[in-house]
C-alpha positions as CSV (number, residue, x, y, z in Angstrom):
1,X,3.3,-22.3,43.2
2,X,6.4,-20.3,42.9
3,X,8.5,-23.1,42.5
4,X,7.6,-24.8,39.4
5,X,8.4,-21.6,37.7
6,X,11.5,-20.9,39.5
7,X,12.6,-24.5,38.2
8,X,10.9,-23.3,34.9
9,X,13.3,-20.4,34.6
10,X,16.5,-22.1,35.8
11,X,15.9,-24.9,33.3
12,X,15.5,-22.1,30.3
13,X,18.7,-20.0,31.5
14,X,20.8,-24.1,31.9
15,X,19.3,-24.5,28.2
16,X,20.7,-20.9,27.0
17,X,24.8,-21.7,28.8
18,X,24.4,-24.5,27.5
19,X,24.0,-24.0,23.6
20,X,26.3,-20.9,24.1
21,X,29.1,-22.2,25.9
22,X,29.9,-25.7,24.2
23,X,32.0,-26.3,21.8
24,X,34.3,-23.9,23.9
25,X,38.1,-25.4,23.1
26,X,38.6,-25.1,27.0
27,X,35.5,-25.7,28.7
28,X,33.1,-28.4,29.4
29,X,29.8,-27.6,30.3
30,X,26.9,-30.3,31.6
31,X,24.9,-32.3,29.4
32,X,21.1,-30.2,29.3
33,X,18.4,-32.6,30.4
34,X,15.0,-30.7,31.1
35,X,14.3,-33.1,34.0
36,X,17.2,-31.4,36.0
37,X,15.9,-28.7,38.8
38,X,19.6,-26.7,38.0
39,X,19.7,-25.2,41.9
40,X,23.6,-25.4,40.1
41,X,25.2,-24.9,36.5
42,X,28.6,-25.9,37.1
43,X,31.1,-25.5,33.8
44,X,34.5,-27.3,34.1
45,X,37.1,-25.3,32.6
46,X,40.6,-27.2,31.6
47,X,43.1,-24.8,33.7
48,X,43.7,-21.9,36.0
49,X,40.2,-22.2,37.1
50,X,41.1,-19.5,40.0
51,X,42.3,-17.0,37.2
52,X,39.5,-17.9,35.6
53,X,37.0,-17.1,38.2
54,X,39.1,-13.9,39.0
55,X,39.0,-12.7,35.8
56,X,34.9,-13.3,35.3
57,X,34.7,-11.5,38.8
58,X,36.4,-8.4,37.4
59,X,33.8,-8.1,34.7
60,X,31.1,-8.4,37.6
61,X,29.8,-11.8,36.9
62,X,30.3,-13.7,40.6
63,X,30.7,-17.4,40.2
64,X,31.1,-20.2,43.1
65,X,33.3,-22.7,43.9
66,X,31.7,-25.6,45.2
67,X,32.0,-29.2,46.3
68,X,35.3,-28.8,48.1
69,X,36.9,-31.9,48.5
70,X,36.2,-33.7,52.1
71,X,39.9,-33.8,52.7
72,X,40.9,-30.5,52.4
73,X,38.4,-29.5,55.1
74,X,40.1,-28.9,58.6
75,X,38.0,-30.9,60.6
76,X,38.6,-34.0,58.5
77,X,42.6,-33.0,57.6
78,X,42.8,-32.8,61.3
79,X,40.7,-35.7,62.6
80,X,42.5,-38.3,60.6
81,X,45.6,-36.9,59.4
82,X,44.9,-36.6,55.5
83,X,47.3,-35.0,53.3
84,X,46.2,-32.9,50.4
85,X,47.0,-35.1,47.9
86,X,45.5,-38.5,49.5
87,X,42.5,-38.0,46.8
88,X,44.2,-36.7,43.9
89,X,40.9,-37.3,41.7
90,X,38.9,-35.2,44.0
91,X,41.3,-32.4,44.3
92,X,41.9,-32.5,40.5
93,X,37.7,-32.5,39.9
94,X,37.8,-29.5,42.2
95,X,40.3,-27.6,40.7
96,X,38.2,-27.3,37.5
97,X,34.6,-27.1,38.8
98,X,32.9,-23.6,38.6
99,X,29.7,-22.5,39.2
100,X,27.5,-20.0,37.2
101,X,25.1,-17.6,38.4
102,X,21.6,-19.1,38.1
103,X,18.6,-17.9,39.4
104,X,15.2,-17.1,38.2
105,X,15.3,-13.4,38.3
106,X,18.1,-13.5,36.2
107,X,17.4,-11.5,32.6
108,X,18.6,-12.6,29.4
109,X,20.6,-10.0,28.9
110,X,22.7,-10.8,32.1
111,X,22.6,-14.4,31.1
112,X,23.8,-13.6,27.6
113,X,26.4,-10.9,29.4
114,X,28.1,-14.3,31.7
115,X,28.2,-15.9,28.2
116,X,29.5,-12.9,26.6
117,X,32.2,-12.7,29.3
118,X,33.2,-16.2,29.8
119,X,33.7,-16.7,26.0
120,X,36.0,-13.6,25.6
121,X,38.0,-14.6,28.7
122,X,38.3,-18.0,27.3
123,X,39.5,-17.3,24.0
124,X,42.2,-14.4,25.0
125,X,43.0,-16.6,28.6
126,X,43.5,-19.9,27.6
């Protein structure tokens, strides 16, 4: 029973990122779709997306970087001898990709505070 309004919630906080964070000069943020479960909200910010994440991490809002490229992972590097660039879209995908907190406990007030925070790092970083 709790699921449906865990998805309920995540869908609501996807909605709120997502009218406060686009238009942003430098990032790119999902198209909404209420159909979407959002276990993820993954923003794609134009550069220094490890500055980026650094910088939201010293203002306490945690962020994650996910879907690291196949290549880059040792068994794989090491099992058949890839280089790090042999997938230059994949690498350059995952150096932009960043994931937001979401999660149904969260308050408005910390969503609105990881809005807060990503736009002011934005417009002074960037």
């Amino acid at each position: 029973k709790k699921t449906n309004q865990f998805i309920a919630r995540r869908v609501e906080i996807a909605n709120i990122y997502s009218q406060r964070l686009s238009g942003l000069k430098h990032i790119k943020v999902p198209m909404f779709c209420e159909d979407q479960i959002y276990t993820q909200y993954i923003i794609e910010i134009s550069k220094n997306r490890d500055a980026f994440a650094r910088e939201l991490k010293d203002e306490g809002v945690s962020t994650g970087l996910n879907y690291i490229p196949l290549h880059l992972l040792t068994y794989y590097k090491n099992k058949y001898k890839l280089k790090i660039m042999a997938y230059p879209n994949a690498l350059n995908s995952y150096g932009k990709i960043l994931s937001l907190p979401i999660y149904a406990a969260m308050s408005d007030e910390d969503i609105h505070y990881v809005c807060d925070k990503i736009i002011e790092i934005e417009n002074k970083w960037i």
